[in-house]
DOTIBA-330711 format. One line per field, with one value per residue (C-alpha): x, y, z; residue number from 0. Coordinates in steps of 0.02 Angstrom, whole numbers, plus 50000, padded with zeros to 5 digits. Example, Ala and Ser with C-alpha at 12.3 -4.5 7.8 and 13.67 -1.06 7.14 Angstrom:
// DOTIBA-330711
X	c(50615	50684)
Y	c(49775	49947)
Z	c(50390	50357)
n	c(0	1)
***
This chain:
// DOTIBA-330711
X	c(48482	48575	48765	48779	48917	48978	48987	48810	48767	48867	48753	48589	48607	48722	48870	49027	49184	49269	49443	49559	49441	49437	49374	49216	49192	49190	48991	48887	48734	48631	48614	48584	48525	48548	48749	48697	48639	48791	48821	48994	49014	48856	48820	48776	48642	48674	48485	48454	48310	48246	48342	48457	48608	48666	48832	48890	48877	48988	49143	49052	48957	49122	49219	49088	49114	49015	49093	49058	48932	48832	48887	48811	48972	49162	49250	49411	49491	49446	49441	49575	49469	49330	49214	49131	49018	48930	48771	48648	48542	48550	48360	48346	48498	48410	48268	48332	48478	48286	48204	48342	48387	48186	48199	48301	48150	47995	47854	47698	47684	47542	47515	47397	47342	47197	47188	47140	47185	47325	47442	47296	47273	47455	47437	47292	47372	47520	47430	47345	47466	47583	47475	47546	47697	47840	47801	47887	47786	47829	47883	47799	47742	47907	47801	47870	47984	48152	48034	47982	48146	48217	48071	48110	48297	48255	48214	48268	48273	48154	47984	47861	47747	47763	47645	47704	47606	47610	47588	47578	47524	47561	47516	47663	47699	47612	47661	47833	47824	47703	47846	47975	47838	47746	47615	47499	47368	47317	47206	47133	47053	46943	46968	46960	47027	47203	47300	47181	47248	47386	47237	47058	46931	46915	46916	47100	47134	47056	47137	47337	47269	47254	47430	47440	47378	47504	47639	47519	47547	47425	47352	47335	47198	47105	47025	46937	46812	46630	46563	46658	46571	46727	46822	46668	46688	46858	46768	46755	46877	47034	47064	47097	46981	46909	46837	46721	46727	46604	46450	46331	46224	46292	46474	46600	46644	46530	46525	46386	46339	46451	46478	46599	46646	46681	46879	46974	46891	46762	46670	46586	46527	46621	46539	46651	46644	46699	46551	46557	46648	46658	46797	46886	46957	47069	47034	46898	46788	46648	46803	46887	46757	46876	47042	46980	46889	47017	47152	47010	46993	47201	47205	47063	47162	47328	47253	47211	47079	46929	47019	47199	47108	47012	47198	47271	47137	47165	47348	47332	47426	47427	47581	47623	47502	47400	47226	47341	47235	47309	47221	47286	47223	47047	46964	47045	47077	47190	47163	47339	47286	47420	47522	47419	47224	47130	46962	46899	47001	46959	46798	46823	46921	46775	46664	46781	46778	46572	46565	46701	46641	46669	46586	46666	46733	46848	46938	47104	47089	47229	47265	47225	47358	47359	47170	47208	47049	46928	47007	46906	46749	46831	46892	46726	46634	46714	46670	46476	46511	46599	46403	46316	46430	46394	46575	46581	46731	46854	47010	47058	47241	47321	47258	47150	47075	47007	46849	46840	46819	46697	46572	46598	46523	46385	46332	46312	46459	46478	46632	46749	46919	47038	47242	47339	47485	47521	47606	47436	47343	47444	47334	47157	47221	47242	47067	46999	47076	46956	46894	46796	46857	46912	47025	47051	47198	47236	47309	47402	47595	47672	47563	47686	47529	47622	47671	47489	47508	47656	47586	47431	47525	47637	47481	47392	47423	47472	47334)
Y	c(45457	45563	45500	45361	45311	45106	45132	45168	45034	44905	44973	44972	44788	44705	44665	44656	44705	44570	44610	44725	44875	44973	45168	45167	45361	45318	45372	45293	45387	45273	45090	44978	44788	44775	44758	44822	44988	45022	45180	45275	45267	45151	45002	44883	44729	44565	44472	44303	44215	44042	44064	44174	44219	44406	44361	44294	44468	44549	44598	44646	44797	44824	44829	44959	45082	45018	45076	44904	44771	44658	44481	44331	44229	44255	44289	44216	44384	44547	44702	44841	45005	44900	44881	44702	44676	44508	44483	44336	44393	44544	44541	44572	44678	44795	44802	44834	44977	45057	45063	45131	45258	45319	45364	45485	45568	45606	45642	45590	45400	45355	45192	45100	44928	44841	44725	44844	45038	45042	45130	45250	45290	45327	45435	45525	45571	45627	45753	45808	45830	45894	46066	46090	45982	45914	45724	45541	45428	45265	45264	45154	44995	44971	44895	44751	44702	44741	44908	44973	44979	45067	45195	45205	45254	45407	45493	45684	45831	45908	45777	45841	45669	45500	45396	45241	45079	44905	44755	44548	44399	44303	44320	44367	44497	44662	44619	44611	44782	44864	44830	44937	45080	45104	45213	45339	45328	45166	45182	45017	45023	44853	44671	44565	44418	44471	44324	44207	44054	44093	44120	44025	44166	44350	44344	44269	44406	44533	44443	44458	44639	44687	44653	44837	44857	44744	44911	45023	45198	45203	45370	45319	45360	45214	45264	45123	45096	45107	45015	44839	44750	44662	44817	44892	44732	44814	44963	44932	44769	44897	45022	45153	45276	45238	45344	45287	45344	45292	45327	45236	45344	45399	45366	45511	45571	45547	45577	45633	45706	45618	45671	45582	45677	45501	45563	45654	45648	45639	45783	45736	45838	45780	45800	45804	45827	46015	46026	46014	46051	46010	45937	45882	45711	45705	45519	45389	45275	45312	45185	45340	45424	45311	45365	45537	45544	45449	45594	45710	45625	45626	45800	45851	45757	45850	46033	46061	46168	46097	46224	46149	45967	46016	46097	45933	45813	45901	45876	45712	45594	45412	45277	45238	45101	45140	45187	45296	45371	45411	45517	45473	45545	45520	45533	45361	45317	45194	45151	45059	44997	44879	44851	44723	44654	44560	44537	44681	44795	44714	44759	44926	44947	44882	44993	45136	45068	45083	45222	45316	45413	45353	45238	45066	45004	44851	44762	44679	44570	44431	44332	44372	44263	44214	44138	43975	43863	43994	44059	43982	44038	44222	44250	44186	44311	44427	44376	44395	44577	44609	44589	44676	44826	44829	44810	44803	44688	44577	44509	44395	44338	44206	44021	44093	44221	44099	44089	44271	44233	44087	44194	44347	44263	44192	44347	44427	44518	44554	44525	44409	44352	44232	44231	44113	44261	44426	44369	44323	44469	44584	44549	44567	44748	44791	44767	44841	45036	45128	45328	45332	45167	45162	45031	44964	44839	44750	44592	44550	44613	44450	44449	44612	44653	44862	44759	44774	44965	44989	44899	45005	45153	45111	45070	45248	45423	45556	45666)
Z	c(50062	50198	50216	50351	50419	50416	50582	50598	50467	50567	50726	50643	50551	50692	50560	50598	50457	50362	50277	50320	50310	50463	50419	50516	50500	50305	50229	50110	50032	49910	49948	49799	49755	49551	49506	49320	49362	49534	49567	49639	49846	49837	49969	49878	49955	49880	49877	49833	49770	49701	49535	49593	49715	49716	49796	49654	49581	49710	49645	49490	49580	49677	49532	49435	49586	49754	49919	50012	50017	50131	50127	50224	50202	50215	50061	49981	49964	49968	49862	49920	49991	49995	50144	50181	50327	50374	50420	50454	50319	50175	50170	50355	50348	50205	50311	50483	50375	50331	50500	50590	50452	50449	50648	50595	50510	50639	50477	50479	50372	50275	50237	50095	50075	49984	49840	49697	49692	49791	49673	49614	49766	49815	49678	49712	49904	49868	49739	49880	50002	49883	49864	50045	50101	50016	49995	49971	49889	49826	49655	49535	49617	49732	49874	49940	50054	49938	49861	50030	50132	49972	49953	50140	50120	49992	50159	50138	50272	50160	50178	50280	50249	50167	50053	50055	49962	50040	49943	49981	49909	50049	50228	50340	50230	50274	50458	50378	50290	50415	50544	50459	50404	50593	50502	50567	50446	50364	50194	50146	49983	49963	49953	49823	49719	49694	49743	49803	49775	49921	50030	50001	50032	50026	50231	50238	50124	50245	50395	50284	50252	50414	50484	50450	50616	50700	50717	50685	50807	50959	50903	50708	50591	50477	50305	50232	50082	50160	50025	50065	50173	50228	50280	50346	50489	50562	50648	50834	50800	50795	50929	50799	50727	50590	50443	50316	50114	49970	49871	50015	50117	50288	50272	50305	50172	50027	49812	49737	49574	49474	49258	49151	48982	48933	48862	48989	49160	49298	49389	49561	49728	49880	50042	50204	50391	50358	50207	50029	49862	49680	49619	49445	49427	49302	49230	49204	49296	49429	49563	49543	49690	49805	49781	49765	49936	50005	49975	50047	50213	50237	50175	50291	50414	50374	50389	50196	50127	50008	49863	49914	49905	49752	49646	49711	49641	49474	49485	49497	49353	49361	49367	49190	49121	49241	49145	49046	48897	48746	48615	48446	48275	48193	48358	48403	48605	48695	48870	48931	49074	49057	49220	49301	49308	49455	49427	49490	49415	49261	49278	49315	49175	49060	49140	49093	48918	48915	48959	48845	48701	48541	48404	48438	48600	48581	48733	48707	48881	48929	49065	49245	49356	49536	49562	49594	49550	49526	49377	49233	49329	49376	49180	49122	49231	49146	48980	49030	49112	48916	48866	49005	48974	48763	48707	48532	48519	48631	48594	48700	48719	48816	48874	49025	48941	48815	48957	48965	48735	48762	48888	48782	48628	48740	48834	48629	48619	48426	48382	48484	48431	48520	48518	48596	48605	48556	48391	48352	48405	48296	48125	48232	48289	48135	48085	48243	48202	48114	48155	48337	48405	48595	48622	48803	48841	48987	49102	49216	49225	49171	49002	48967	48849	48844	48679	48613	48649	48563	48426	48422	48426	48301	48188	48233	48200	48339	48375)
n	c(0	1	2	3	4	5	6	7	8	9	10	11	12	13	14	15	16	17	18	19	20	21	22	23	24	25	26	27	28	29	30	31	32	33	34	35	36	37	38	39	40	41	42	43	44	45	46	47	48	49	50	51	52	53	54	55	56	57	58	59	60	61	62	63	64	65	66	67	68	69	70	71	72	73	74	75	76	77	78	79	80	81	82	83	84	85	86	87	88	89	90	91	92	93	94	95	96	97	98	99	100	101	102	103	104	105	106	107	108	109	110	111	112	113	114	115	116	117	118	119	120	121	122	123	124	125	126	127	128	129	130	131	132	133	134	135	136	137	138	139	140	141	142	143	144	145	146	147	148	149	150	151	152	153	154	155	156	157	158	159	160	161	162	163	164	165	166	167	168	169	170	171	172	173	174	175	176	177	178	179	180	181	182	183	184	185	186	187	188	189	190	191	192	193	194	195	196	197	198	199	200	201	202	203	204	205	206	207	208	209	210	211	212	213	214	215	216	217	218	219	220	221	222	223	224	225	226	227	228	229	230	231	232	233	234	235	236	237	238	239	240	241	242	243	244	245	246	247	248	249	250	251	252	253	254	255	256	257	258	259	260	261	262	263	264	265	266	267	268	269	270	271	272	273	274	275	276	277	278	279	280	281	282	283	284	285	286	287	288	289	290	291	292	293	294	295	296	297	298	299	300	301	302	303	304	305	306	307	308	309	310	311	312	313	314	315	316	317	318	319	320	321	322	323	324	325	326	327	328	329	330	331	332	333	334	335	336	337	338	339	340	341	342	343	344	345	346	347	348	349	350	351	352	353	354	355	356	357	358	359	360	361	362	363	364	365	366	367	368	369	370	371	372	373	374	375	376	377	378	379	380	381	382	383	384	385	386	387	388	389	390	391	392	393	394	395	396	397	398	399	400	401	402	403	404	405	406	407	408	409	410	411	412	413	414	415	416	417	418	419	420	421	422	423	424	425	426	427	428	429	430	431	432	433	434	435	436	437	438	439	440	441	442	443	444	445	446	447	448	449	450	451	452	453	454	455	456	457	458	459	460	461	462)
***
């Protein structure tokens, strides 16, 4: 973050000083919301939450070296050298302290939304448009409304572009986030079950997804998943132009041609307005066409070559636990595709795992959260695609994912263990190593099953 001034911070979040402070010329140049972790000069943004009330952590992150704070209430005394300044709200103070500070930075915004891929494809972009500009891109999966206004003040003279994710799971928010971001291209990657129970049906989804357009720019640019039959509805309903990526026959930009080595990555032709061009995707999975052509179209878009889009594809590297794959000794593979799982995703991921080389294929599945109702029906679903896709062995851990175990054994998959935790699972894993096997793990993020991972690692050789 460039240096701001509390006078400009009072300006941009209509505060006003408490205390005896008065040095408005005084600048702040990182802006923080976690007391443990406070750095020198810092502002620091006191959040609150159901469980939780960040004021009370205050004098803490003033004490370990913050500048000043944000404060929604008067204090009983005040810190000496210490700035204060009140506002109605530190949420709507962090993100009005973000909006004004990105007008100070006229670069192009990209901005991605969908239920499944989002990250991926944040990746993928920036890879891309790294081969020619200097890029922001959200870090990790810091894309909501505390993540965004953060990944908003990391602004730097130097970006010449911005990747920036959006998330939700409930509607109000992209509006919320879209508001601060004012993008000029929107990427929408599918929709899906991911967090269905807040909405009913994949078209309330659509409907929350498409806020995005509420402060989108006039002269924006829409990339959207050709293949979804719910995006492919927004054409003609959003006076942007729209382009159109997938594997179906006359969409924009198209994949063709497609080779997995079944270990390290994916070979496809793309074919573009401008023509076509092989490229090299460094990671697994025939969903990976979407990302991929996704970073094409904004590259196209943003003046790059098809051997700048091609170095940039390579170049890619996914978010940690994100279909990481990790090569360990006696030819033995672990897919940590850890960080979260929707149904879709999940099947992706299983896909992945049927295809992969190797002699056994074993999936260490656990809960999927967030689907309200339809989650005994959703996990069991994926129990029967465990069959379809000849996986040699599930494990199954967790109380939901006891229906993905029950459909498993019932769509003939040969060997099917259930655990109701992770302790559990630890014994089964052992059993499952042997010379060949490829190992896929996943759930959703608060099943934390990284664990299993570890475990496996620490149970395998390095390669």
């Amino acid at each position: 973050m460039e240096p701001m001034t509390i006078g400009e911070i009072l300006e941009a979040v209509h505060g006003s000083l408490l205390g005896e402070f008065g040095d408005l010329k005084r600048t702040v140049s990182r802006v923080e919301t976690d007391s443990r972790t406070i750095h020198a000069g810092s502002l620091f943004v006191p959040l609150s939450g159901e469980r939780f009330d960040g004021h009370a952590y205050i004098n803490a992150a003033l004490e370990g070296g913050a500048a000043g704070c944000f404060t929604q209430r008067e204090r009983e005394s005040y810190l000496p050298g210490k700035f204060y300044i009140k506002v109605e709200s530190t949420h709507r103070a962090l993100r009005d302290l973000a909006k004004y500070y990105k007008a100070k930075f006229p670069i192009p915004v990209i901005a991605i939304t969908g239920s499944v891929g989002k990250t991926t494809t944040k990746d993928m972009v920036a890879a891309v448009l790294g081969e020619k500009y200097n890029v922001l891109k959200t870090e990790g999966n810091l894309n909501n409304d505390i993540g965004v206004p953060l990944t908003l003040l990391r602004f730097k003279p130097e970006h010449q572009i911005a990747v920036l994710e959006l998330g939700m799971n409930h509607a109000g928010e992209i509006d919320y986030l879209s508001a601060m971001v004012e993008p000029d291209v929107v990427l929408m990657t599918n929709i899906g079950d991911s967090h269905i129970e807040h909405f009913g049906s994949r078209e309330k989804i659509l409907e929350a997804k498409s806020e995005v357009f509420h402060h989108t720019k006039s002269h924006a640019l829409a990339i959207i998943n050709g293949d979804d039959p719910l995006l492919n509805t927004l054409p003609g309903s959003q006076p942007f132009s729209f382009v159109r990526v997938g594997g179906g026959e006359g969409l924009d930009y198209r994949a063709t041609d497609l080779h997995s080595d079944g270990k390290h990555s994916l070979t496809c032709r793309l074919h573009t307005p401008r023509g076509t061009f092989p490229v090299e995707i460094p990671a697994l999975g025939e969903h990976m066409i979407y990302p991929t052509l996704m970073a094409a179209a904004v590259g196209e878009h943003f003046g790059l070559t098809a051997e700048e889009i091609a170095a940039g594809v390579l170049h890619f590297a996914p978010t940690k636990m994100r279909m990481n794959i990790l090569q360990r000794g006696q030819d033995i593979t672990i897919l940590n595709d850890t960080y979260n799982a929707n149904p879709q995703s999940m099947r992706a991921a299983v896909q992945v795992l049927s295809n992969a080389k190797g002699s056994f294929k074993a999936a260490v599945l656990g809960d999927m959260f967030e689907l309200g109702p339809l989650a005994p029906a959703l996990h069991a679903g994926i129990g029967e695609y465990l069959g379809k896709a000849g996986i040699d062995c599930l494990v199954a851990v967790g109380e939901l994912a006891k229906h993905i175990y029950t459909a498993a054994k019932e769509s003939g998959v040969p060997q099917c263990f259930y655990c109701e935790n992770k302790r559990q699972a630890g014994p089964v894993l052992d059993g499952l190593v042997r010379p060949g096997a490829t190992i896929l793990v996943k759930a959703s993020r608060g099943m934390a099953m990284e664990e299993l991972v570890e475990y496996l690692l620490g149970i395998t050789q390095e390669a």
